[in-house]
C-alpha positions, 0 to 999 in steps of 0.5 A: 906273589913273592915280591923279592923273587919277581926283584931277583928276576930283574924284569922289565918294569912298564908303567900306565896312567890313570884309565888306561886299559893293560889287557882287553878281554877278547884280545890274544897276548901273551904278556903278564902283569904283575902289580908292583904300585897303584891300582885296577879295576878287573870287569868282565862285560861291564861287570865290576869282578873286582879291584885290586891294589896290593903289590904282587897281584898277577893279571892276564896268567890264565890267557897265557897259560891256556893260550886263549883271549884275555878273560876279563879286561884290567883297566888302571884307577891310579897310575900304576906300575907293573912288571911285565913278563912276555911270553910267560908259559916259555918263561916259567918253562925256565924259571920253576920258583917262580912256577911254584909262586903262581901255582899257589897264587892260582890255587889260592884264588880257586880255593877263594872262588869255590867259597864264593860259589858255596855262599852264593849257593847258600843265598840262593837256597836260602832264597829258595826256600823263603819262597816255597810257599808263595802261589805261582802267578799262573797257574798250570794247565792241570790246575785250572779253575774248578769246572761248573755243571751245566744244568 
């Protein structure tokens, strides 16, 4: 994100201690933050997705713009500054720089994701492949054991 844009802005500033939850995965808002110091952890459903410290780094973008609950829960690991932008697809509405910076952010993040997605396919494969010549614990129906003749 462009720091010295979101200055320009003059957006109002919210701060959070240490532990404290900014977005709730499940809960419907409409505000988005924008990390100016500190640090989060982003989990969904108990899962470390990520931690994130550098300054610029937008959070609750896709349940706003999609108009859905919040994705994955951000909880603060410092105390933490952040600007907060409400009612954020009406703002950007108005603002078409800043449009033009979340878009490359977003489409930044998706050309990360789709990599990730390529080497975990790859492990998998890999994986995959490592195990082809292993016997299966249980056999299938059509290879039962051999029948003995009765005499």
């Amino acid at each position: 994100m462009n720091l010295p844009l979101l200055k320009e802005l003059d957006l109002p500033i919210k701060c959070f201690k240490t532990g404290q939850t900014i977005l709730k995965k499940g809960d419907n808002k409409s505000k988005v933050y924008i990390l100016l110091e500190g640090g989060v952890s982003v989990t969904v459903d108990n899962h470390l997705i990520s931690k994130e410290f550098t300054p610029g780094t937008i959070f609750g973008e896709i349940s706003s713009l999609l108009n859905m609950p919040n994705v994955a829960t951000v909880t603060t690991v410092d105390s933490s500054k952040f600007y907060v932008i409400d009612k954020f697809l009406d703002y950007l509405k108005g603002n078409s720089e800043l449009a033009v910076n979340i878009s490359q952010t977003l489409a930044y993040r998706l050309v990360f994701m789709n990599e990730h997605f390529v080497e975990i396919k790859n492990q998998i494969n890999q994986v995959q492949e490592n195990l082809k010549d292993y016997m299966p614990v249980f056999q299938s129906d059509k290879k039962s054991a051999p029948k003995t003749k009765r005499k």
